[in-house]
Each structure stands twice: as C-alpha cells, then as structure tokens.
N, C-alpha and C positions, 0 to 999 in steps of 0.2 A: 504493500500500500504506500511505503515511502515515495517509489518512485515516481507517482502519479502527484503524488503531492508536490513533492518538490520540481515538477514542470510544469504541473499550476502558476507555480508561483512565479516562475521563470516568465512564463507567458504573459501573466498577468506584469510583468515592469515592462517586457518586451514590448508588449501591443499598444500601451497609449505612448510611449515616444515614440515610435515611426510611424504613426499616425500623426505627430502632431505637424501640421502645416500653417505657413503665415499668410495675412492677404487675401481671405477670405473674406465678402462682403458680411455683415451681421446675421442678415437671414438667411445666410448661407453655411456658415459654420454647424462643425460638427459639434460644437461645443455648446453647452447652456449652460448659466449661472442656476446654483440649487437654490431653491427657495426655501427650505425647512432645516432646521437646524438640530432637531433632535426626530431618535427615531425607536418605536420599539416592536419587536422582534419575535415570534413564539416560533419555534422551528423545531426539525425532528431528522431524523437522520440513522446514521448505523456508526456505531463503535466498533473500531477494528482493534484489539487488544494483543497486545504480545504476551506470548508465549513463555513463562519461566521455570526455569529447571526442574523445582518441586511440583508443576502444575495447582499451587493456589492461589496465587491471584485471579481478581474477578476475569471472567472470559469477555470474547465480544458480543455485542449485545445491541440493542436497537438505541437510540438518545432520542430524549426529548427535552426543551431546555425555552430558556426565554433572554432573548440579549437587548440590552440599554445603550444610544450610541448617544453622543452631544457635540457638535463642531465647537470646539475650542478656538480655532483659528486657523484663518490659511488650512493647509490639509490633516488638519491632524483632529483626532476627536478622541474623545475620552469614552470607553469601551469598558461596560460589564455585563457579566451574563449567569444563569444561573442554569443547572442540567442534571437532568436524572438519569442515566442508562442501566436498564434492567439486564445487569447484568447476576449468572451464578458461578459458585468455585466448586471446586471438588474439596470434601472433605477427607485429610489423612489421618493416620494413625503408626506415626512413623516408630513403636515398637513393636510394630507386626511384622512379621517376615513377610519378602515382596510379594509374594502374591496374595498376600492380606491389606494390602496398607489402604488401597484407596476403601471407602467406606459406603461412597455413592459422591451428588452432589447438592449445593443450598443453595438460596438464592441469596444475592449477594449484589443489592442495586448497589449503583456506585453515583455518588452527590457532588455537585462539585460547584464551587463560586470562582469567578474569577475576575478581576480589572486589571485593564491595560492601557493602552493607546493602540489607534488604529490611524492610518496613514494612507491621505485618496492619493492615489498614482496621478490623477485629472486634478489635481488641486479641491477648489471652491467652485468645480464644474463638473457637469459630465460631459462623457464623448459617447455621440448618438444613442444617448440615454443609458449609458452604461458606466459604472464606477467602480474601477478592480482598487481594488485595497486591500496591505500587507497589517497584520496583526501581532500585539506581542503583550504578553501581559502573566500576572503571579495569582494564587489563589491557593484554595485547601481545597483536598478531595477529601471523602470520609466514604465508610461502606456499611450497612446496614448490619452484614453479617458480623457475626460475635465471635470470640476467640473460643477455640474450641479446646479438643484435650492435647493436642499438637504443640500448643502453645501459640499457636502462630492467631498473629493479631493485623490486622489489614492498618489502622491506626488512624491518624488524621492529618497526614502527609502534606507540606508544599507540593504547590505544582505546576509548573513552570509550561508556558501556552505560547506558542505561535502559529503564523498560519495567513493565510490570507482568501479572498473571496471575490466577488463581482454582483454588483448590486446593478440590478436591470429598474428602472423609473416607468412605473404602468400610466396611470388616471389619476389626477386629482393628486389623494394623499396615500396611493397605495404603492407601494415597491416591493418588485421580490428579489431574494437573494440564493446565494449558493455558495459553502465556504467548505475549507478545508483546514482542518485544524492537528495539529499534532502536540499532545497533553504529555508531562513527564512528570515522573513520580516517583519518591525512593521507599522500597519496602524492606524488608529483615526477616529474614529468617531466624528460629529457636532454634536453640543446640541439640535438641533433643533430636533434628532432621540430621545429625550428623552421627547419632549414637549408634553403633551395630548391634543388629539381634538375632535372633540363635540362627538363623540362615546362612549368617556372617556378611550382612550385607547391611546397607544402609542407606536412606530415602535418599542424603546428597555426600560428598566424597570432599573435594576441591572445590566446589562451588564459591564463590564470595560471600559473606553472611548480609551484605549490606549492597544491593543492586537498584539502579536506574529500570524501571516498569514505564509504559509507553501507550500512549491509545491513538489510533488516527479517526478522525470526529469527519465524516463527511454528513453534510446537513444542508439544508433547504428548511424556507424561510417566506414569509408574507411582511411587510411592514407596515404601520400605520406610521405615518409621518407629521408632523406638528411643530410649533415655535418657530414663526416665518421670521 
C-alpha cells in the first residue's frame, strides 16, 4: 500500500506546477479564488494495517472518522480529525506450546485524534476546481481491546500522521475529497513473548521489544463548507 501512497503524493506537487500558466485572461483561468474558509468532513475508508511478528496488533479494518480544516493563511490551514476503525487482534497465550498459542480473535477498534497543518499545492485557489494538499500532523491512538493474560497491552501510543489528498469543489457549499494517509505508532511487547515452553520454543526469539506499527488510511469524504 506504501507505494500507491507515496505516488499520490508525488502527483499531487507534480500536477498543479506544470499546470500553472501566466497570461490568462480572468475568465479564462484555471484558477478560482476559494470562498470559504473552514471546512468539515465525515468520511470513511479502509485501514491497511501492518503486519507484526507476534500477530497482535489490531488488523486492517474498514475507518470511519470526521476531519476539521481552517485557512490560516496563504496555503496553509490548520487540520484535525477524529476516527474509528473496526479493527480485531488475535488473542495469544505465549506459554502454550506452538500449536496452542493462538486462542482465537477480539475485536479491537482502534480510536485515534489527530492535529496538524495541511498545505494547498494551488495556494488561496483552486485549479479547475480541484485542490491537492500534502498533510502532516501528531495525535494518540488508543484501542478498545484490554490486556489480556499475555500481558500485552495495545496502550495509548503517539502517532505521528502524514499524507496528502485532492479536494474536488461541487455546488454551493459542498466539496468532496479523497486522501491518503499513512499513521505511525510505537507498540511493546511482554517478556513473557520471549519465554520458552516445554516444546522448547517461543512466541518471539530476536524480535525488538519496542517497534514502529503503521496503518495506510485510504478514505473518501463529503464537505460542508462555511466562514466566507
């Protein structure tokens, strides 16, 4: 899923500079000044979730969420959002021998708020009613699910957000969007994943106790638009 992201984003700084042309009469321009200055957002999407050693962190799963934007000035606005993805984990039991350890799994939505700054590629404009903007911003994730006899706790982690999008201008005060996000987040493993039992074997070996976990947020979006 990285690499679809990351030539989004590519495309998205690409396309409005070599589009941008001088010397266009006014009502001839691909350009419009934006009239609204704050915007909000309920959108939905699919969590692509990475995959880690022990298999518990929450999996991928569908998002649903609500984002706040404000023009601060010139291209830049001030960016929060708030999202739910129904995500579940598998539950272990790492002093069983391996073919005992998994248990089944839980459900394990994952919560997450986040502010940043978001940044239009077109400025204080769009180009033929379109507006790509790169994203960046911090928050906390949390997960519903509870620590179990593994010891392992999901926690209430920072989580570091970028990403960027393309915002399409309909009628009036409605705009739809489309964005791609990629979420980072550090989890931990119990010692207890590294203890051997009587099979002589053990949930994880080398593993690091302390790893970077990852989600790619592709989502779609309506806006109602307001404060001209």
């Amino acid at each position: 899923m990285k690499a679809p992201l990351f030539g989004l984003l590519a495309l998205l700084v690409a396309l409005p500079l070599s589009a941008q042309q001088v010397g266009f009469p006014p009502a001839q321009s691909p350009y419009r000044d934006l009239e609204f200055k704050e915007e909000l957002s309920p959108y939905f999407g699919w969590g692509s979730a990475s995959t880690d050693a022990a298999g518990v962190v929450p999996q991928s799963a569908e998002i649903v969420g609500l984002r706040y934007q404000i023009r601060l000035g010139g291209p830049v606005s001030f960016d929060a959002d708030l999202s739910r993805m129904g995500s579940s984990r598998d539950l272990v039991d790492p002093s069983q021998i391996s073919s005992k350890r998994v248990l089944g799994s839980t459900a394990a939505a994952v919560y997450g708020v986040n502010v940043g700054v978001a940044f239009s590629l077109t400025g204080k404009k769009s180009w033929h009613h379109i507006i790509p903007e790169v994203r960046g911003g911090v928050g906390l994730v949390s997960s519903e699910t509870k620590e179990d006899k593994s010891g392992y706790s999901f926690g209430t982690p920072f989580a570091f957000t970028f990403g960027g999008g393309l915002k399409l201008l309909s009628v009036g005060r409605l705009q739809l969007r489309a964005d791609a996000t990629e979420r980072l987040y550090k989890q931990k493993y119990p010692d207890s994943f590294y203890k051997t039992t009587l099979d002589g074997t053990s949930l994880l070996t080398t593993q690091a106790r302390s790893f970077w976990a990852n989600q790619t947020l592709l989502t779609v979006g309506a806006s109602l638009l307001f404060d001209r």
